[in-house]
C-alpha atoms as an extended CHARMM CRD file, in Angstrom:
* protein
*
       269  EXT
         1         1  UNK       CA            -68.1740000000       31.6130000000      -55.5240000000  PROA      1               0.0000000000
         2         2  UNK       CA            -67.2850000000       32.3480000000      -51.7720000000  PROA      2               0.0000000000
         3         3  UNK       CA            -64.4450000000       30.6880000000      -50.3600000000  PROA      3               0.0000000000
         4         4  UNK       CA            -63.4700000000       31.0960000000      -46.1490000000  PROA      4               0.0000000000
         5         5  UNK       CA            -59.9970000000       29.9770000000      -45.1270000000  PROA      5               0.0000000000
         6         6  UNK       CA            -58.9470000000       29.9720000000      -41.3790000000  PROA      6               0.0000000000
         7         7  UNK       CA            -55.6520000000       30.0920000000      -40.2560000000  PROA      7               0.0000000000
         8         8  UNK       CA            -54.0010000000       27.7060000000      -37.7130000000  PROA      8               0.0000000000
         9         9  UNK       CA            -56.6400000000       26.5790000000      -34.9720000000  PROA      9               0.0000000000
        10        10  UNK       CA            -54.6020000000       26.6400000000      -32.0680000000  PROA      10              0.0000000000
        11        11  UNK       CA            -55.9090000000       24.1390000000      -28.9230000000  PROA      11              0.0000000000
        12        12  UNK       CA            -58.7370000000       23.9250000000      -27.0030000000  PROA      12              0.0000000000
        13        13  UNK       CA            -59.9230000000       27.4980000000      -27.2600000000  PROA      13              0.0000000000
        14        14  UNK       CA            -59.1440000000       27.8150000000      -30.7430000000  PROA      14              0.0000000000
        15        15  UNK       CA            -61.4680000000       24.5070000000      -31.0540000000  PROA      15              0.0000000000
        16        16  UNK       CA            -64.2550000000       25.9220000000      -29.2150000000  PROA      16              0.0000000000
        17        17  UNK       CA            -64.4230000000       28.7100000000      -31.1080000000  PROA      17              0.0000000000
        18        18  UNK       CA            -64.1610000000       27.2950000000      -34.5410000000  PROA      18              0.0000000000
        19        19  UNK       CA            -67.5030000000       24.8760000000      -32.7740000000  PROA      19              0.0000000000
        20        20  UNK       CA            -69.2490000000       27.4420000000      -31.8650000000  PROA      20              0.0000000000
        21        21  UNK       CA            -69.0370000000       30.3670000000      -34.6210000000  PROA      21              0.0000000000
        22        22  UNK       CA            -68.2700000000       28.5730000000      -37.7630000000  PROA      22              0.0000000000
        23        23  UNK       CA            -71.3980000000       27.3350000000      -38.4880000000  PROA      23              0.0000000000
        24        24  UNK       CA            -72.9760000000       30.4870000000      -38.1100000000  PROA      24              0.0000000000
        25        25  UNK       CA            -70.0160000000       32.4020000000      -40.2200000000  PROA      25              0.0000000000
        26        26  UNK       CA            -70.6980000000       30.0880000000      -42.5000000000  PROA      26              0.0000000000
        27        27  UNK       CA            -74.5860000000       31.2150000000      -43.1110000000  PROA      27              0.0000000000
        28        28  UNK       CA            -73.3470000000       34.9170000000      -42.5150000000  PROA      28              0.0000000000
        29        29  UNK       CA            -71.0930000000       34.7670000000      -45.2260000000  PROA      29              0.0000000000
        30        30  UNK       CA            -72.8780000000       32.4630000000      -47.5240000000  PROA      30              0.0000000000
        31        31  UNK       CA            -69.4680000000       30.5550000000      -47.7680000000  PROA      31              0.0000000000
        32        32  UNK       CA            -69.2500000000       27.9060000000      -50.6660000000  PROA      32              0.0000000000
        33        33  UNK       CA            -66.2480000000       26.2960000000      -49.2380000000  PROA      33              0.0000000000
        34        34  UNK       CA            -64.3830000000       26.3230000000      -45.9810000000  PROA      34              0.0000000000
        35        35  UNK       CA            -60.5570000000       25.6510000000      -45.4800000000  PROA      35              0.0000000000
        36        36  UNK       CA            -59.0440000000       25.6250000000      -42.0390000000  PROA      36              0.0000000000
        37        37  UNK       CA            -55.3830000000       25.1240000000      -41.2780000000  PROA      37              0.0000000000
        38        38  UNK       CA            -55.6360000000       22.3300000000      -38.5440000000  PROA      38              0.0000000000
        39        39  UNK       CA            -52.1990000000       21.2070000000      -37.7320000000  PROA      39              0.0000000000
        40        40  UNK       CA            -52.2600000000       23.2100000000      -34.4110000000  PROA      40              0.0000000000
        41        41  UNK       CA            -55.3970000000       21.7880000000      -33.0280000000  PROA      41              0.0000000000
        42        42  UNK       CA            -54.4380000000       19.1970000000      -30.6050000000  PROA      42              0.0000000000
        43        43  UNK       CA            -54.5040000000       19.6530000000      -27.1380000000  PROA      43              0.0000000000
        44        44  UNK       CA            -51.2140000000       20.3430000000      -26.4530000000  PROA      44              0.0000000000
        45        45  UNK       CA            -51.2760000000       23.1800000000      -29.0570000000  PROA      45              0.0000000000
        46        46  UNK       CA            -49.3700000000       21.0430000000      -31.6570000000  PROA      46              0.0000000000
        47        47  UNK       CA            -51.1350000000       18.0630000000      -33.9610000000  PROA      47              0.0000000000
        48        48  UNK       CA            -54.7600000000       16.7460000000      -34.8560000000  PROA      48              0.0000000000
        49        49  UNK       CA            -56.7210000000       13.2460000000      -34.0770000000  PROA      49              0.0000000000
        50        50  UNK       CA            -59.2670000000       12.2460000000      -35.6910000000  PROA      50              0.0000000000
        51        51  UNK       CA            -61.5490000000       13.0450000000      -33.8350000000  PROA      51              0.0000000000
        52        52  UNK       CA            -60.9650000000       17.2490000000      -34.3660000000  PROA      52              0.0000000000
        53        53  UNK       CA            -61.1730000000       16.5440000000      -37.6900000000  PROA      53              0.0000000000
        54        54  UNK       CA            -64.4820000000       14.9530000000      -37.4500000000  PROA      54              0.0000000000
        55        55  UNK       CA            -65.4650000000       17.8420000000      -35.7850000000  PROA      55              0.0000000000
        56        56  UNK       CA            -64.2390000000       20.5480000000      -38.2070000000  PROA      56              0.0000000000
        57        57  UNK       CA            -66.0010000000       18.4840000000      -41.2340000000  PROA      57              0.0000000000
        58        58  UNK       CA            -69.1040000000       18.5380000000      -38.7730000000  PROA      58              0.0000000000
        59        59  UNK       CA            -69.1280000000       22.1210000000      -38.0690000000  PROA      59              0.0000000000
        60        60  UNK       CA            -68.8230000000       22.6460000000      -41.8100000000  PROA      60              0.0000000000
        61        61  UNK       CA            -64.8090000000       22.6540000000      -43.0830000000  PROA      61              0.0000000000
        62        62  UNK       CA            -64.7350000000       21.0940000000      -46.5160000000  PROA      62              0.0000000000
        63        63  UNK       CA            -60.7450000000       20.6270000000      -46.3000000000  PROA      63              0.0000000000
        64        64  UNK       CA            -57.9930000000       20.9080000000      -43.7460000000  PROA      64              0.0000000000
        65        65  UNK       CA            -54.4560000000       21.9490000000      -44.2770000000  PROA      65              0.0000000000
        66        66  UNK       CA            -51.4650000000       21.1400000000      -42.3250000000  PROA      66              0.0000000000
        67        67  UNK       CA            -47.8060000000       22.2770000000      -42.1560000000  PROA      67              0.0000000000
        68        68  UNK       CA            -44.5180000000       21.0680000000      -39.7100000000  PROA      68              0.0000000000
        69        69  UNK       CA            -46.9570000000       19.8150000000      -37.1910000000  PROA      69              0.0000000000
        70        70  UNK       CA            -48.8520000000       17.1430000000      -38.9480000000  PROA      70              0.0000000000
        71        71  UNK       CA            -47.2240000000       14.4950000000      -37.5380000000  PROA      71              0.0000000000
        72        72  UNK       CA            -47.0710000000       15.3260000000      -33.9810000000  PROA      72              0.0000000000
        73        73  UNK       CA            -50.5690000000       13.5620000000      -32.8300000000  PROA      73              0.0000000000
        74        74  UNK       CA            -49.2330000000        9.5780000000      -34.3230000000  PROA      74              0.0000000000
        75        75  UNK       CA            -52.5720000000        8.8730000000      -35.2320000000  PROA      75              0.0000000000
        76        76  UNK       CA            -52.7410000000       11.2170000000      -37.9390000000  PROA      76              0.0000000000
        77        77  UNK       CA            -50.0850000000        9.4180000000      -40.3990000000  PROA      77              0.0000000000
        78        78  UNK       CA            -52.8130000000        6.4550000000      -39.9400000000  PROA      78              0.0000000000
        79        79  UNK       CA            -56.3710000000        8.4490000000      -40.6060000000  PROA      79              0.0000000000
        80        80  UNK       CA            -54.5900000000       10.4490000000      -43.4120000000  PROA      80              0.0000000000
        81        81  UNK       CA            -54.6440000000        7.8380000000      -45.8920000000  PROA      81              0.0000000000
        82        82  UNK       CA            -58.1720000000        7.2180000000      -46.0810000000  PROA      82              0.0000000000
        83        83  UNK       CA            -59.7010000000       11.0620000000      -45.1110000000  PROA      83              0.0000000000
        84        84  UNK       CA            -58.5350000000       12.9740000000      -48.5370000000  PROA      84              0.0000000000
        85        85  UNK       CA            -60.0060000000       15.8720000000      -46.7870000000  PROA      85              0.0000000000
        86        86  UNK       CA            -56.7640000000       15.9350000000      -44.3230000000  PROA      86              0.0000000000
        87        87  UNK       CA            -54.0220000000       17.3830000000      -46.4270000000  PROA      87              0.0000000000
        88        88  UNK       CA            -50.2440000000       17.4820000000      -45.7780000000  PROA      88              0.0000000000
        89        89  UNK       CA            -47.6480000000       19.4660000000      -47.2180000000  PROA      89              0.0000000000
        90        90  UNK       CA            -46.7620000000       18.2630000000      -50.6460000000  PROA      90              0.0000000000
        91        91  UNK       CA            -43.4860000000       18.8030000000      -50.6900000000  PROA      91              0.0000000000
        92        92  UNK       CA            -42.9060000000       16.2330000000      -47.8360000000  PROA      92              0.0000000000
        93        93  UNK       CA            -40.0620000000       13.5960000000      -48.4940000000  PROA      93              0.0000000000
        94        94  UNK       CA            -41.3400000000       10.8430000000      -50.9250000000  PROA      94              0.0000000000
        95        95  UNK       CA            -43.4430000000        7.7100000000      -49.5100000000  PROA      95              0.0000000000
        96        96  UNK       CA            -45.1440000000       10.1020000000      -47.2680000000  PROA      96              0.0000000000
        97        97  UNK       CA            -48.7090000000        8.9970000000      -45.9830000000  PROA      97              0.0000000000
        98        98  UNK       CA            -51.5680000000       10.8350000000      -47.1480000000  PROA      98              0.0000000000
        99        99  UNK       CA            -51.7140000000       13.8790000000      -49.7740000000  PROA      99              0.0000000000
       100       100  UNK       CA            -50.8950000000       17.2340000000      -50.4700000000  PROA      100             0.0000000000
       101       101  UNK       CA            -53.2540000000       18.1200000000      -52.7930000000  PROA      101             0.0000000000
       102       102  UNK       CA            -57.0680000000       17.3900000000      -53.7290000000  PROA      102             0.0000000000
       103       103  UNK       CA            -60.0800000000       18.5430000000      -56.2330000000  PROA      103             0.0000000000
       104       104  UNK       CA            -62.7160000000       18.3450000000      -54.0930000000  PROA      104             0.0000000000
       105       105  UNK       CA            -66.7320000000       19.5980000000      -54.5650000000  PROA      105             0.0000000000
       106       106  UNK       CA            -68.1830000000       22.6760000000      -53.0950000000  PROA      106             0.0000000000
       107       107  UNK       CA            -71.4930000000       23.6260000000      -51.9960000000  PROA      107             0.0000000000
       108       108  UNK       CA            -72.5910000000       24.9910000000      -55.1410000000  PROA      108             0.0000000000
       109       109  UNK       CA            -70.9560000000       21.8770000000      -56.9410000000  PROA      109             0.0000000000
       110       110  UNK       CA            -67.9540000000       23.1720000000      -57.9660000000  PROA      110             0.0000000000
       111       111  UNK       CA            -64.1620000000       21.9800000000      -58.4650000000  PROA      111             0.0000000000
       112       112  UNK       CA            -61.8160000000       23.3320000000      -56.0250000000  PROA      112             0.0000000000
       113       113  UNK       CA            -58.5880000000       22.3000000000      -56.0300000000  PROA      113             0.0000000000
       114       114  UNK       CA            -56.4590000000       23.0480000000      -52.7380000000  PROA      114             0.0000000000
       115       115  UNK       CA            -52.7590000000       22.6820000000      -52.2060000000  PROA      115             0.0000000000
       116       116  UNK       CA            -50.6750000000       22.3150000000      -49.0710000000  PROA      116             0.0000000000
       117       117  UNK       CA            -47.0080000000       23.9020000000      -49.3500000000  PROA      117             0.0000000000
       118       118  UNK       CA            -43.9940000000       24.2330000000      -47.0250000000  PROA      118             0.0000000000
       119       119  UNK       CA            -41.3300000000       26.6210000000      -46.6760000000  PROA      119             0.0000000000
       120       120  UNK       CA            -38.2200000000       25.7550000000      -46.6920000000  PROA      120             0.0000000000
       121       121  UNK       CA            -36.2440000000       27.8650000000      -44.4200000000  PROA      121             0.0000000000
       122       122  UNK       CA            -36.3810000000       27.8790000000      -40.9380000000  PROA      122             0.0000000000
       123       123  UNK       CA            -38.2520000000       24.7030000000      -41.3760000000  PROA      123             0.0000000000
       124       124  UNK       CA            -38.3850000000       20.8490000000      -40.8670000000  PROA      124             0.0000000000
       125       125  UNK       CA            -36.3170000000       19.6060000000      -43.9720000000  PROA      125             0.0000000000
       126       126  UNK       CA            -38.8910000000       18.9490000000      -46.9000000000  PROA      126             0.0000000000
       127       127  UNK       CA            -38.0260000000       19.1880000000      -50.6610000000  PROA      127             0.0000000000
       128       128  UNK       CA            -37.6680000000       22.3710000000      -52.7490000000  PROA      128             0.0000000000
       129       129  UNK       CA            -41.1960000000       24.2950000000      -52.3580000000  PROA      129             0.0000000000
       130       130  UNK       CA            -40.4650000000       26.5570000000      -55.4780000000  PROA      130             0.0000000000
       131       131  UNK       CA            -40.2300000000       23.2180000000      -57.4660000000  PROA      131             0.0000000000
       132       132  UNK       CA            -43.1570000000       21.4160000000      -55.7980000000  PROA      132             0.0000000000
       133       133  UNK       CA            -45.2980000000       24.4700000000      -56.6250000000  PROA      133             0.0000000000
       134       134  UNK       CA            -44.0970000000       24.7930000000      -60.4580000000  PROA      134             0.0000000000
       135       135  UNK       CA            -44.8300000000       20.7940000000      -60.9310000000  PROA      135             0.0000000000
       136       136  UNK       CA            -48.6520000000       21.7900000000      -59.3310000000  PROA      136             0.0000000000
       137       137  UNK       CA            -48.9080000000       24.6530000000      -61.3750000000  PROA      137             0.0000000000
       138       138  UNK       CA            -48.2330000000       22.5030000000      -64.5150000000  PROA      138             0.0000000000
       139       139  UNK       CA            -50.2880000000       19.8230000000      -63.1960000000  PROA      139             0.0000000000
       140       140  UNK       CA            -53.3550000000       21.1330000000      -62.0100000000  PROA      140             0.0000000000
       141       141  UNK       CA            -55.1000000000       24.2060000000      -64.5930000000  PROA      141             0.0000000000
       142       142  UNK       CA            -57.0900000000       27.0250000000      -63.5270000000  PROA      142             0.0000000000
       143       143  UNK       CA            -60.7110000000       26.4660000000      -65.1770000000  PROA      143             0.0000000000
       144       144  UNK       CA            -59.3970000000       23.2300000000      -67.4130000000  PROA      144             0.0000000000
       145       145  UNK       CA            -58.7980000000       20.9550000000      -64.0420000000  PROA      145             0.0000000000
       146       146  UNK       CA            -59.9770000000       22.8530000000      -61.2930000000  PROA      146             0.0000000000
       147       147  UNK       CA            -62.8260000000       25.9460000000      -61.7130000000  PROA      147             0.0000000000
       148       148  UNK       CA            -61.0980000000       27.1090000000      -58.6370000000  PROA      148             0.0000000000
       149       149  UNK       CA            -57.6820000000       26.9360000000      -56.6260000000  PROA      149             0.0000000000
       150       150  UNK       CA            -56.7130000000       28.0040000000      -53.3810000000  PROA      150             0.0000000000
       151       151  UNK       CA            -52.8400000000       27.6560000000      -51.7590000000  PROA      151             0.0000000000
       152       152  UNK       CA            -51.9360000000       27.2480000000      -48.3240000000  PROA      152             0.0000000000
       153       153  UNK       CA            -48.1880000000       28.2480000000      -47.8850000000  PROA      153             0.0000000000
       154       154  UNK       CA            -47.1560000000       26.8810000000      -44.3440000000  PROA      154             0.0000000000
       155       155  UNK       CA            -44.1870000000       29.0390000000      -44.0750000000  PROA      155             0.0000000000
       156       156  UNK       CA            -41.6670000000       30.9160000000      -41.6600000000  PROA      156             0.0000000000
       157       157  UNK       CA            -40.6590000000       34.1870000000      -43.7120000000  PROA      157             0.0000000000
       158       158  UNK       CA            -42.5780000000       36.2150000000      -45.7130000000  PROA      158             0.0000000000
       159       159  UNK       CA            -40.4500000000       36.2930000000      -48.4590000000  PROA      159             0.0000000000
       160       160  UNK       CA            -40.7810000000       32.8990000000      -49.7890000000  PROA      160             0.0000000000
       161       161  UNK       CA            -44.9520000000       33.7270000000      -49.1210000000  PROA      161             0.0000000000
       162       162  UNK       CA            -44.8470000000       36.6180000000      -51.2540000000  PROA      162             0.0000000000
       163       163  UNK       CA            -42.6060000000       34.9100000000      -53.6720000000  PROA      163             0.0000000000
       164       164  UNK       CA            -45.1220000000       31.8770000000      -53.8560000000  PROA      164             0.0000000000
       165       165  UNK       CA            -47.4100000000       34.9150000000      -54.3600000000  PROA      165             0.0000000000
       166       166  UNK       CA            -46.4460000000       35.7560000000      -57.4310000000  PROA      166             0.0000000000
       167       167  UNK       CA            -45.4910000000       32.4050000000      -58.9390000000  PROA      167             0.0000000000
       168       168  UNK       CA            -49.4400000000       31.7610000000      -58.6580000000  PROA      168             0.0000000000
       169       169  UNK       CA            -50.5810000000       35.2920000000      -59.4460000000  PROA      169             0.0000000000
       170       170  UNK       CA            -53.2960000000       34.8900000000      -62.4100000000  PROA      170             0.0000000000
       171       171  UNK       CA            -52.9960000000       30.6280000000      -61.7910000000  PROA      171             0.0000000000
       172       172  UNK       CA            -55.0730000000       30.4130000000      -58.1630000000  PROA      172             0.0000000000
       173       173  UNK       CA            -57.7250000000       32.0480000000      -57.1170000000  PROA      173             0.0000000000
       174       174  UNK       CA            -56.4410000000       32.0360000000      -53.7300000000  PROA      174             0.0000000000
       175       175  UNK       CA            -52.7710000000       31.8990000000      -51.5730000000  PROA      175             0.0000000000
       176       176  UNK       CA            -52.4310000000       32.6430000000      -48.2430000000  PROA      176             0.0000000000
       177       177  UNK       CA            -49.9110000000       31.8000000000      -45.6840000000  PROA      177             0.0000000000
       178       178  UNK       CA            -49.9400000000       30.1420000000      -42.5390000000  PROA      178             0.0000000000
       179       179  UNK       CA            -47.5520000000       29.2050000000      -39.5660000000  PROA      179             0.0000000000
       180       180  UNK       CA            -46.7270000000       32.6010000000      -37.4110000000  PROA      180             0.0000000000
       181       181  UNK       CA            -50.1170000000       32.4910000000      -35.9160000000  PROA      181             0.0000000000
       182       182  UNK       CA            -49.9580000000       36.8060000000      -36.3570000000  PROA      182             0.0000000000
       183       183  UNK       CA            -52.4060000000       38.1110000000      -38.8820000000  PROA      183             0.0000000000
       184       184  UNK       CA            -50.5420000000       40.3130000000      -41.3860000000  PROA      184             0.0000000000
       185       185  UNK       CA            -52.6900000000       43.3250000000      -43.2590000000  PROA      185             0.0000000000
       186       186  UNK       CA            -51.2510000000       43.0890000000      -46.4100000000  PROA      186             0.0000000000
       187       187  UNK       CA            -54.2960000000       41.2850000000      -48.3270000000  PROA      187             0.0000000000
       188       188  UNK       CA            -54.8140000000       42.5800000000      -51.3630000000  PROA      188             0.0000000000
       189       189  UNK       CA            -56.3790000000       41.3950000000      -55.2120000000  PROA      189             0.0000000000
       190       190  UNK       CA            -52.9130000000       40.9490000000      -57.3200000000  PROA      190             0.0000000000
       191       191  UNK       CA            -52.2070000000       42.3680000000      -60.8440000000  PROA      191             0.0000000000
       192       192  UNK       CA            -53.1550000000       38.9470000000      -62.4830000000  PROA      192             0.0000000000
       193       193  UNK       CA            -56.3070000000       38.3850000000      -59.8720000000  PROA      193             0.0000000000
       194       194  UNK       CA            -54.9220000000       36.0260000000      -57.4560000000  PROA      194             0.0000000000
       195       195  UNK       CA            -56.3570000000       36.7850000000      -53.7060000000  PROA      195             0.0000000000
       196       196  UNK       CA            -53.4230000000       36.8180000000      -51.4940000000  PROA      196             0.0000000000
       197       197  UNK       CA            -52.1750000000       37.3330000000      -47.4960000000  PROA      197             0.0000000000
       198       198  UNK       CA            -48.9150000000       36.8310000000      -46.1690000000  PROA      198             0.0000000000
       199       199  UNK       CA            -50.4130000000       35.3180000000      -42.7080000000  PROA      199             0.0000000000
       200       200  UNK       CA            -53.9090000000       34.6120000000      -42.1310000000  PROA      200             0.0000000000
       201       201  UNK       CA            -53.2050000000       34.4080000000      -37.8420000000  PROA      201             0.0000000000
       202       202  UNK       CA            -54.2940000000       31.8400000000      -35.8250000000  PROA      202             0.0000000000
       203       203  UNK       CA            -57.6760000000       31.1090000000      -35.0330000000  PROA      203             0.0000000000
       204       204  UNK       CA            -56.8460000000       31.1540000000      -31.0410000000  PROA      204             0.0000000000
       205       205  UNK       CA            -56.3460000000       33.3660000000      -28.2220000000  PROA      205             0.0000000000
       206       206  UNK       CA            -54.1720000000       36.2720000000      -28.6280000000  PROA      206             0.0000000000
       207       207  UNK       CA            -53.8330000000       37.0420000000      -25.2360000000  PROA      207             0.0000000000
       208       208  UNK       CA            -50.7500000000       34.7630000000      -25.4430000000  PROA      208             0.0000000000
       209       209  UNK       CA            -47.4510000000       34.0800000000      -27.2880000000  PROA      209             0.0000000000
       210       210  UNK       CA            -48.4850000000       32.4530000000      -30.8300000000  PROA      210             0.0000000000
       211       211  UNK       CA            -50.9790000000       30.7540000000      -28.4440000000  PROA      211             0.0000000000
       212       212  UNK       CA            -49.2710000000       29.4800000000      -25.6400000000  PROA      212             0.0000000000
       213       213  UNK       CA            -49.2510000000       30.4750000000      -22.0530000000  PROA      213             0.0000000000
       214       214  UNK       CA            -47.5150000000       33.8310000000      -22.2470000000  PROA      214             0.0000000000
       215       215  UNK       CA            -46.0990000000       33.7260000000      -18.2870000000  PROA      215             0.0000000000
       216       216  UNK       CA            -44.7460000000       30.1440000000      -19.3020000000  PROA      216             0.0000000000
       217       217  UNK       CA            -43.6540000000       31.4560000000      -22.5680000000  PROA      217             0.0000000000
       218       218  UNK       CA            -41.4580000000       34.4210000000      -21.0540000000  PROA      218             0.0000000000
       219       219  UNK       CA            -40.2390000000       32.5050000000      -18.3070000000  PROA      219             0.0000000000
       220       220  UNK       CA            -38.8050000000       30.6700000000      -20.9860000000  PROA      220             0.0000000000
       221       221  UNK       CA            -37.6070000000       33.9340000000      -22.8280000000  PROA      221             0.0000000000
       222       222  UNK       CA            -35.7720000000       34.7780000000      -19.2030000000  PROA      222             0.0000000000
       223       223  UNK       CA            -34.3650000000       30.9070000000      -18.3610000000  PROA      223             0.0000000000
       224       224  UNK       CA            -36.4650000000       31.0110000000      -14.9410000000  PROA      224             0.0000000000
       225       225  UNK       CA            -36.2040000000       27.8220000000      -14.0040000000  PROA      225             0.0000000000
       226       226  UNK       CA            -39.4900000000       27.4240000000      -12.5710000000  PROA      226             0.0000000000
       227       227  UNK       CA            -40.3630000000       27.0490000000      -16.5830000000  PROA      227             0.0000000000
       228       228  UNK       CA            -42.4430000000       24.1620000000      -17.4870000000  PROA      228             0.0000000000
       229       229  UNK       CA            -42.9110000000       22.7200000000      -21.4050000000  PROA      229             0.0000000000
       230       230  UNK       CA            -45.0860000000       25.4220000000      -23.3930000000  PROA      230             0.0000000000
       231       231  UNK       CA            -48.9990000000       24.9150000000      -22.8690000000  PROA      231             0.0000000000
       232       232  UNK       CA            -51.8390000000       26.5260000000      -24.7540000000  PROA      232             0.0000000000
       233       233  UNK       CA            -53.2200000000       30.0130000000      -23.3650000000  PROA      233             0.0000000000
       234       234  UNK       CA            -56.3970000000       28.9250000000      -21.9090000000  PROA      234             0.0000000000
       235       235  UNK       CA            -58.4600000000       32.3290000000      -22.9070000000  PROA      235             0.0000000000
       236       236  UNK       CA            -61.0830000000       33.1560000000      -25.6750000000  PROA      236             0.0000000000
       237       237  UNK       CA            -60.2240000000       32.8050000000      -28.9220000000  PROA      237             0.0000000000
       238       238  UNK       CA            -60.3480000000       35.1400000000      -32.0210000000  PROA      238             0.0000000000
       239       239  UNK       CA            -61.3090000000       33.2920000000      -35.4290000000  PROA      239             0.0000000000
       240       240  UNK       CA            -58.9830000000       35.1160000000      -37.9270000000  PROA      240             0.0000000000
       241       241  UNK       CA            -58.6700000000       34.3790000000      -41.3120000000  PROA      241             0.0000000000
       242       242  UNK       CA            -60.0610000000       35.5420000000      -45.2210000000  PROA      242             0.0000000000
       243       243  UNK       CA            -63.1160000000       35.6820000000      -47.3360000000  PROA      243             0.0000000000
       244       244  UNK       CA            -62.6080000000       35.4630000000      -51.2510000000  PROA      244             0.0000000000
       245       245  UNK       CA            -65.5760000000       36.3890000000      -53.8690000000  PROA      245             0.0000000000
       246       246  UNK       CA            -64.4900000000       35.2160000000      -57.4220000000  PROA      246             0.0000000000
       247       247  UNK       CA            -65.8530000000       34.9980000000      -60.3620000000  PROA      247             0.0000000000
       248       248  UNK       CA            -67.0510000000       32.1960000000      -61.6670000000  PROA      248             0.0000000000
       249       249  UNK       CA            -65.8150000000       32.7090000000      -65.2470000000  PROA      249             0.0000000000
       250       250  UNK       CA            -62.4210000000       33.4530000000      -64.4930000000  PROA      250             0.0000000000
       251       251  UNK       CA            -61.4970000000       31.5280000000      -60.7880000000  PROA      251             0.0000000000
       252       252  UNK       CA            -59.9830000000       34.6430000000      -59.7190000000  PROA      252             0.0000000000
       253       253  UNK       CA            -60.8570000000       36.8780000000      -57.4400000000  PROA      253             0.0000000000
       254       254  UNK       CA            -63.3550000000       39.6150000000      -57.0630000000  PROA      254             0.0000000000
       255       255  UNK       CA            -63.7490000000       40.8930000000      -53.2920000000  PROA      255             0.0000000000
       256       256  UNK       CA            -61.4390000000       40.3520000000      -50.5010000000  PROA      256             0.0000000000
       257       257  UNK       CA            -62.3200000000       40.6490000000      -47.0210000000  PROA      257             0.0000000000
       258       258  UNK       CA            -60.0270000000       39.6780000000      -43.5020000000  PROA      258             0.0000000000
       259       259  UNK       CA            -62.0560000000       38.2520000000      -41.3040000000  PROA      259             0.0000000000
       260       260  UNK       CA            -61.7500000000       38.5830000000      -37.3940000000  PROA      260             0.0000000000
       261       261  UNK       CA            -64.3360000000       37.1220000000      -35.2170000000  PROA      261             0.0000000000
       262       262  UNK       CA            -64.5840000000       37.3050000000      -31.6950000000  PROA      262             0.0000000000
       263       263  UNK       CA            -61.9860000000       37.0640000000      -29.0030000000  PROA      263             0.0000000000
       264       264  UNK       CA            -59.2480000000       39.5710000000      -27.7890000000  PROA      264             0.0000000000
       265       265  UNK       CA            -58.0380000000       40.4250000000      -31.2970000000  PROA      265             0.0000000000
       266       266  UNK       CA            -61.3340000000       41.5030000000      -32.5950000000  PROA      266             0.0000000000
       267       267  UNK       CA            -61.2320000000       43.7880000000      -29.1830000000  PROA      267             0.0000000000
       268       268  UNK       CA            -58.3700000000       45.4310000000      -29.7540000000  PROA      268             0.0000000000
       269       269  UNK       CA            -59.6180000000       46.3980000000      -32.9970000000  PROA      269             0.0000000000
């Protein structure tokens, strides 16, 4: 079984590129199932419509994640309720729209379950992660209810990501965090055979500041008033994010593999 998962598509460019080398990727990779965090998609760099989500389930996403920006395009709290492929955190307040988790099919018709977490700190207020992730982890079974799971931690620090790490070591086959839109290099198989990265990075461009216009951005940092509101970096994007082998016996993992496609990133390296 080979899963992708994309970190946080950031605007326009990080649209364009997920259009135009996904697909492709895909066939590369002979990917099973495709997650992309989409919550930074919109135009201004913030949100998603429905129509981008359209678009990544054309291009060939089976699920997108979300995190603190879900909200910020107002359409979303509508089209959330009836596309089950749009998750949102699951540990938003109660009487939320839409869902934070799913069992969905795969390409090879298979049952992956995927779960959307926030942090907690440095955060919008949501309820206690740690919690929310225990009541999943009772809920939802490794091989019993799911033959896979994979964990998208939308979070600030990368303690609580490690932490959530561990809680799921040996009960996912995948968690990865999201939100800082800066790849860390810390993937690695754990002990129990969980797949894990503290940040996947953005799938943007990186000649920027977490994607937006970096003279903007440190005009900001230096209170020059000729400042405007932060706008996405207009340049090409990089496509970062991981690819997971794992076994089909188990649900855990087998090979691990960052990927970095295109862009400035994939230059500098």
């Amino acid at each position: 079984m080979n899963i992708l998962i994309l970190g946080d598509v950031f605007g326009p460019p990080g649209r364009k590129a997920i259009s135009e080398k996904l697909p492709d990727l895909i066939k590369k990779k002979k990917a099973d199932f495709v997650i992309i965090n989409g919550e930074n998609s919109g135009d201004a760099g913030v949100g998603i419509t429905k129509a981008i989500a359209e678009e990544f389930f054309k291009v060939g996403a089976d699920v997108i994640t979300s995190g603190n920006h879900i909200w910020d395009e107002k359409e979303a709290a509508e089209f959330i309720t009836s596309e089950k492929r749009l998750l949102r955190p699951i540990n938003l307040p109660e009487g939320s729209p839409g869902n934070g988790f799913g069992i969905f099919k795969s390409k090879n018709n298979k049952r992956v379950a995927v779960v959307n977490l926030m942090g907690n700190i440095f955060m919008k207020k949501c309820d206690d992660v740690f919690k929310a992730a225990n009541n999943f982890i009772k809920k939802v079974k490794l091989k019993k209810d799911a033959d896979f799971i994979a964990v998208d931690v939308h979070a600030e620090i990368t303690s609580e990501k490690m932490a959530m790490g561990y809680l799921f070591d040996g009960k996912a086959t995948i968690v990865v965090g999201t939100h800082t839109h800066v790849p860390t290099s810390d993937h690695i198989i754990m002990d129990k055979g969980t797949a894990y990265q503290t940040d996947l990075g953005m799938c943007g461009d990186y000649k920027s500041v977490i994607g937006m216009n970096r003279d903007n951005s440190l005009k900001k940092f230096l209170k020059d008033p000729s400042a405007v509101r932060h706008f996405p970096a207009k340049g090409s994007a990089t496509i970062s994010g991981l690819f997971v082998s794992a076994s089909d016996e188990t649900g855990l993992a087998l090979k691990i593999q960052p990927i970095i496609l295109g862009g400035s990133l994939e230059e500098r390296i």
